[in-house]
C-alpha positions in Angstrom: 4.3 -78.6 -53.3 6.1 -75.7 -51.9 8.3 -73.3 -54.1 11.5 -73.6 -54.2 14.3 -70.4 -52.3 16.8 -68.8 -54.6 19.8 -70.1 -54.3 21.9 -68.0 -51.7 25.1 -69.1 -52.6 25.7 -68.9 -56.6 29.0 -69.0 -59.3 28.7 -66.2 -61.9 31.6 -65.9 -64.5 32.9 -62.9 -64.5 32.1 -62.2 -60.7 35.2 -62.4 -58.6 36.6 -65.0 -61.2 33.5 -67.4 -61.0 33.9 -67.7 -57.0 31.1 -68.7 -54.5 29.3 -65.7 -53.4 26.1 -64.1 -52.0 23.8 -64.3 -54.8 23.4 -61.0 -56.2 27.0 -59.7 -54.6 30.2 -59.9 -54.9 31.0 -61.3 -51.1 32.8 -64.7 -51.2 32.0 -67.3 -49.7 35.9 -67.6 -48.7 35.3 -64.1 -47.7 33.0 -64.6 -45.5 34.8 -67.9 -43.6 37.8 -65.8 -43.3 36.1 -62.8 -41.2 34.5 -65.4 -39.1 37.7 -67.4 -38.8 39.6 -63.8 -37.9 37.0 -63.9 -35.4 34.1 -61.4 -36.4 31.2 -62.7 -35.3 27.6 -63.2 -37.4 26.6 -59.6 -36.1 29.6 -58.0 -37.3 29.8 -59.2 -40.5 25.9 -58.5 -40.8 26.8 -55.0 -39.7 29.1 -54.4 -42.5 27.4 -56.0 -45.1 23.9 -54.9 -44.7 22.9 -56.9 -48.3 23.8 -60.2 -46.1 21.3 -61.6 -43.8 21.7 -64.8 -40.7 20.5 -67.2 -43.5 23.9 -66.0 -45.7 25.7 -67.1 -42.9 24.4 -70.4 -42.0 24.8 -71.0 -46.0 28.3 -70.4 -45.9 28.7 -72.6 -43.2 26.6 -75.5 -44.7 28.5 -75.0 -48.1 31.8 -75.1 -46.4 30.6 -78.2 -44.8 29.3 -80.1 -47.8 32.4 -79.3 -50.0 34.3 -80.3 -47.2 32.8 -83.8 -46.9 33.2 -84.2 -50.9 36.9 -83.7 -50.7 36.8 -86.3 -47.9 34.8 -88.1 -49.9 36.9 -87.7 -53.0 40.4 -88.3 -51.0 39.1 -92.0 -49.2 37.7 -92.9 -52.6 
């Protein structure tokens, strides 16, 4: 049995109102989506937030996937 990664993403009252963010941080996930949306790229971002590494950003991504297929899950239901 392999052990299991810390969480990257985690909710933390009383950190930026109990938002996603970088576990261990106070970056957003919804800060992060917006700088790539703005269009900074992953090295960019990595750049000026050298506590984030590539695996931050793919976990963004993945979380912004999966909440978006609950809502669509949640709407059609």
């Amino acid at each position: 049995m392999t052990p299991l990664s810390p969480p990257l993403i985690t909710c933390t009252p009383g950190v930026r109102s109990g938002k996603p963010c970088m576990a261990g941080t106070r970056i957003a996930v919804s800060d992060v989506l917006e700088y790539l949306a703005s269009g900074m790229n992953q090295e960019d971002i990595l750049a000026d937030f050298p506590d984030l590494q590539p695996e931050h950003i793919r976990a963004v991504l993945r979380y912004a996937s999966e909440r978006e297929k609950r809502l669509s899950e949640h709407t059609l239901a």
